[in-house]
C-alpha positions as CSV (number, residue, x, y, z in Angstrom):
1,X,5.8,-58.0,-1.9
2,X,2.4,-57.3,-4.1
3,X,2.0,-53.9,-2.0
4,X,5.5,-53.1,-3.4
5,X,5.1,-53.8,-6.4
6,X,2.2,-52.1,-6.7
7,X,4.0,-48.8,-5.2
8,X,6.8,-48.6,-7.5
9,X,3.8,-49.2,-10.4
10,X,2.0,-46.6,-8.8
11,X,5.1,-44.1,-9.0
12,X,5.8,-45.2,-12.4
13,X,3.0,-44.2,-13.7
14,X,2.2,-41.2,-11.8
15,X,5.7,-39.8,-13.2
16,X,5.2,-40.6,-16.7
17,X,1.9,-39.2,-16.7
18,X,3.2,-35.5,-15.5
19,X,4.4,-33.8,-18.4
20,X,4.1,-30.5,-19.2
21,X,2.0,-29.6,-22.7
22,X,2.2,-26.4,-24.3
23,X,1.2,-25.4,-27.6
24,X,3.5,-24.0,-29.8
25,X,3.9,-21.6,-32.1
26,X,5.2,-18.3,-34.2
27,X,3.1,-16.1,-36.7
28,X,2.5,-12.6,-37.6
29,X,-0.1,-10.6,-36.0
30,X,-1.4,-11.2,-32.7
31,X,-2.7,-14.7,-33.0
32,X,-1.1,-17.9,-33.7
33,X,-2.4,-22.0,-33.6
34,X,-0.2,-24.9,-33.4
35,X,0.6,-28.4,-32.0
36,X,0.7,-29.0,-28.3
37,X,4.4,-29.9,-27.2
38,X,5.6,-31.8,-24.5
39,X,7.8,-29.4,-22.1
40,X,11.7,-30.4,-20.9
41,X,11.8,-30.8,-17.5
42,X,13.8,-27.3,-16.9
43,X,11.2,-25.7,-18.7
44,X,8.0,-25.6,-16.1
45,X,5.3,-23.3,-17.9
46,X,3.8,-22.2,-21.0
47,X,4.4,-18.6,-22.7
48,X,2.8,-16.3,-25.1
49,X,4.2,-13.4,-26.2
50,X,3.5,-10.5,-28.2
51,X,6.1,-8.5,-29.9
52,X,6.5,-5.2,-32.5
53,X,8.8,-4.3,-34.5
54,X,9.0,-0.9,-36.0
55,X,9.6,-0.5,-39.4
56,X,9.9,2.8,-40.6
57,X,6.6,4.1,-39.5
58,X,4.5,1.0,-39.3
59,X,4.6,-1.5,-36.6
60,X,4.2,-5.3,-37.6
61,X,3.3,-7.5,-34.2
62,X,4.6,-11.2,-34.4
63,X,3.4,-13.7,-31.5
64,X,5.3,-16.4,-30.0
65,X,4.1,-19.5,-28.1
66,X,5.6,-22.2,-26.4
67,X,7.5,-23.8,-23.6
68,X,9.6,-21.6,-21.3
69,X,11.0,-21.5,-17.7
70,X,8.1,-20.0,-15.9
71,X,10.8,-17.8,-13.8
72,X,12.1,-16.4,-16.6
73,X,9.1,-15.8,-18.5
74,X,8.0,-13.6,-15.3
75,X,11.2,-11.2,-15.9
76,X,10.2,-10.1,-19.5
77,X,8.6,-7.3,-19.2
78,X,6.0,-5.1,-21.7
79,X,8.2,-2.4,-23.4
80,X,11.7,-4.6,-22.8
81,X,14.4,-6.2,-26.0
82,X,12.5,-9.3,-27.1
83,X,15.7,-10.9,-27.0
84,X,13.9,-14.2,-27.8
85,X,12.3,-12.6,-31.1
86,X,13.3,-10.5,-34.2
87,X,16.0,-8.6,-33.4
88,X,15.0,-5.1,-32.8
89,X,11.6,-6.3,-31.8
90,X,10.2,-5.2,-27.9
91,X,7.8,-7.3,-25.9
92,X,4.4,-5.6,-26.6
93,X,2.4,-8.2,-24.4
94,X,3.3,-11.7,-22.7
95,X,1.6,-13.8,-20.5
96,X,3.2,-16.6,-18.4
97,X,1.1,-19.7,-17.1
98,X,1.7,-23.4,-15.3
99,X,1.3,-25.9,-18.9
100,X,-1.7,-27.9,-18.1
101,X,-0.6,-31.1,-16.9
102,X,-1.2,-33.6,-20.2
103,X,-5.5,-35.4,-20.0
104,X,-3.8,-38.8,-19.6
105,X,-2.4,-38.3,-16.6
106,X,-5.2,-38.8,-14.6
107,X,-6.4,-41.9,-16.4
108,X,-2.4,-43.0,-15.8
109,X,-2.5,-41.8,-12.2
110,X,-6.3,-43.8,-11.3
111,X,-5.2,-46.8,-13.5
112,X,-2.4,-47.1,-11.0
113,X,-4.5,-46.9,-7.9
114,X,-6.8,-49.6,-8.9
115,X,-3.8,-51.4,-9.9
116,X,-2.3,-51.0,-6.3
117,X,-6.1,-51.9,-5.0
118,X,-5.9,-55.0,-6.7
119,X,-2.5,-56.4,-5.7
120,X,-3.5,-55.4,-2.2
């Protein structure tokens, strides 16, 4: 009974501990900070883009950052509609990664096998 219950604590934990973290945010210009944000579970990686927008003759580059389906972020394309952005705008860089998986889950994940160790 205490190795099951120390199984399904084990699980528990190792699931909450697994979200995705990106950080997120829009600006002007080709560099943006913001708060990390944890990911929906449809979307599985982190994106940041970098679009332009002609105006007249200038060009004015906005960035984007944050959670997106890491399929999907593998379709858009440099020189494509930046349907996601100002309309108008094309994607002028973008780079699509796996979110780091959030510092606690490890702690969550070892807390859990010493628990399990214990009940053993």
């Amino acid at each position: 009974m205490k190795a099951l219950l120390g199984i399904f604590l084990l699980s528990v934990l190792l699931t909450s501990g697994s979200s995705l973290e990106c950080e997120t945010c829009v600006g002007q210009g080709t560099t943006c900070s913001g708060e990390k944000q944890t990911c929906p579970s449809s979307q599985d990686g982190c994106m940041t883009a970098v679009t332009e927008l002609s105006v007249g003759s200038a060009k004015v580059a906005s960035i984007v950052k944050g959670c997106f389906g890491k399929a999907a972020c593998k379709e858009l394309k440099p020189g494509a509609s930046a349907s996601f952005a100002t309309p108008g705008s094309t994607i002028k860089t973008v780079e699509c990664s796996k979110a780091p998986v959030s510092s606690g889950s490890f702690l969550l994940a070892l807390s859990g096998l010493l628990l399990l160790k214990l009940l053993s």
